[in-house]
ZAMARGU-4260 file (C-alpha; in steps of 0.2 Angstrom, whole numbers, plus 5000, padded with zeros to 4 digits):
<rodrens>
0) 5235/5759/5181 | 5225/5744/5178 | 5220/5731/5193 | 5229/5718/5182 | 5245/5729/5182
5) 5246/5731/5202 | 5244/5713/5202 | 5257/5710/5194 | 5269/5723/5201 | 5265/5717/5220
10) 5270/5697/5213 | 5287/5703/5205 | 5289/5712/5221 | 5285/5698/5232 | 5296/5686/5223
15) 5310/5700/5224 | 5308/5700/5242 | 5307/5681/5245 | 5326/5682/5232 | 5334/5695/5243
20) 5329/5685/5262 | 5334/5669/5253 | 5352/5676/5248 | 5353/5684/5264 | 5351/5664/5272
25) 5362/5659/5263 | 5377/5673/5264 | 5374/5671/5286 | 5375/5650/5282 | 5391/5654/5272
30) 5399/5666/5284 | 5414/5664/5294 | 5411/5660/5312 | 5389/5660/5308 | 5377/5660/5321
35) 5367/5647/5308 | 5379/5635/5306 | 5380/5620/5320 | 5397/5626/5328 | 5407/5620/5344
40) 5400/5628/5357 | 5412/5640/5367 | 5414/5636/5383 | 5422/5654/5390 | 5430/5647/5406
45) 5447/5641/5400 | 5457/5631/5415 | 5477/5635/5414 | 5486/5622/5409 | 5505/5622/5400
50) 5497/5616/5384 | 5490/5633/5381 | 5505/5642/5381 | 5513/5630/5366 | 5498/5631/5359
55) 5500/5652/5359 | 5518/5647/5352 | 5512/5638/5337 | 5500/5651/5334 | 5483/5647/5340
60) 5473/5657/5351 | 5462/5648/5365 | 5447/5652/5363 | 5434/5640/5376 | 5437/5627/5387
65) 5433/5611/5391 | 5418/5604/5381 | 5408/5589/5390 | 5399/5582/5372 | 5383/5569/5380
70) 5379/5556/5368 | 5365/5543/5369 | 5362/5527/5360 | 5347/5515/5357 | 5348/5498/5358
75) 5335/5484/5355 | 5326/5498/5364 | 5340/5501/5377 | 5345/5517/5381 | 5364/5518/5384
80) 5373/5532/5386 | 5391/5543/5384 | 5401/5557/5382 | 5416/5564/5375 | 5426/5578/5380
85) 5435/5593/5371 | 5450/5599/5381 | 5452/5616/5372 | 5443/5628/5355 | 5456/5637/5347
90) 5458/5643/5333 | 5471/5651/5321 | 5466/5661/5310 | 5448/5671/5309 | 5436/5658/5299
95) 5448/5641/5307 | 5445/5631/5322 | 5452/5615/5329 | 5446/5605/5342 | 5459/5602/5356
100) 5462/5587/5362 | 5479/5582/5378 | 5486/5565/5380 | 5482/5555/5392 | 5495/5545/5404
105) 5483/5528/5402 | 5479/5532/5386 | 5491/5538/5372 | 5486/5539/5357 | 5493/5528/5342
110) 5498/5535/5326 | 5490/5523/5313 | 5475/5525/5303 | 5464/5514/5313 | 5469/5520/5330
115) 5466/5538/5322 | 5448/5532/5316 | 5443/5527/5331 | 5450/5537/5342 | 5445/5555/5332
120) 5432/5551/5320 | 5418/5554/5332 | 5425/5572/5335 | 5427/5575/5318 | 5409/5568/5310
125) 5399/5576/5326 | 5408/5595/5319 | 5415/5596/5301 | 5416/5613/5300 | 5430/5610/5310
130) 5448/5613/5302 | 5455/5599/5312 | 5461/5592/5329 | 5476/5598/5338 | 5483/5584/5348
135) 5493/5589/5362 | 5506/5576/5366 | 5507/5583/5388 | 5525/5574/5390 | 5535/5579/5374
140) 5524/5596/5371 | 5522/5591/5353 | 5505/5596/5343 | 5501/5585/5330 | 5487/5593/5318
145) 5476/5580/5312 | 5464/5584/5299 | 5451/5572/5291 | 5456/5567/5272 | 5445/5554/5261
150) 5458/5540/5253 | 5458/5541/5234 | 5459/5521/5233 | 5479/5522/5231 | 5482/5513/5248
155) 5473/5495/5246
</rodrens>
C-alpha cells in the first residue's frame, strides 16, 4: 500500500472517529435526566411536610428538597444581590420534572397573567427543561400545574 493510501485511510478514520464522539455529545445532551444538560440540582434532604403526601396522591414522586437559587445583579457598578427558593423537585414521569413551589400565608399567589409572570417567570427562564411548576395552595391542598406557553397574538 502506497504512503498516499495510509494517508488517506488514517483521515477517513479520523473523521469517522470525530462523527461517532460527536453523536455520542449529542445523544448524552439529548437524554433524559443528562448529566450534560443544566438541570435542577437535587437536593437529597427532603423536609416532611403534608404537601408531599398530595403531591404522592396526584402522582409525583419527590425527588429533592429545598433549593436555595443565589442570584447577583450589577448596577451602575453595584453589586446587589438575591435568592430564590424551590420548596420541592418532583417529578412524574421518568424524563419530567417540576419545580415545587407552597403558598405562602403573606404571600398568595394570584391567578392572572401578570401576577403569574412575575411571580414564576424567573423559575421557569433560570431551568427550561423543566416540565412546569407545581403550586402547592398549603390551605385548600390544591396543586395548580403551571407550565410556560408563548401567546399566539390571539389575546391583544
Amino acid at each position: 500500500m502506497a504512503s498516499s493510501d495510509k494517508t488517506v485511510m488514517v483521515l477517513i478514520g479520523l473523521a469517522v472517529a470525530i462523527f461517532l464522539v460527536y453523536r455520542i455529545y449529542i445523544w448524552l445532551q439529548s437524554s433524559p435526566r443528562s448529566f450534560l444538560k443544566d438541570r435542577v440540582p437535587i437536593n437529597s434532604v427532603i423536609t416532611p411536610h403534608p404537601s408531599i403526601e398530595w403531591l404522592e396522591a396526584a402522582g409525583y414522586e419527590v425527588i429533592g428538597g429545598k433549593l436555595k437559587i443565589p442570584l447577583a445583579f450589577n448596577v451602575d457598578g453595584s453589586s446587589m444581590y438575591s435568592r430564590l427558593f424551590i420548596d420541592y423537585v418532583a417529578s412524574k414521569e421518568e424524563d419530567s420534572f417540576y419545580l415545587v413551589i407552597l403558598s405562602r400565608p403573606r404571600k398568595e399567589l394570584e391567578f392572572t397573567g401578570s401576577a403569574l409572570r412575575d411571580a414564576l417567570l424567573p423559575y421557569l427562564l433560570i431551568y427550561p427543561d423543566c416540565s412546569g411548576v407545581l403550586y402547592v395552595n398549603t390551605v385548600s391542598s390544591a396543586i395548580h400545574l403551571i407550565s410556560l406557553g408563548r401567546d399566539d397574538g390571539e389575546s391583544n
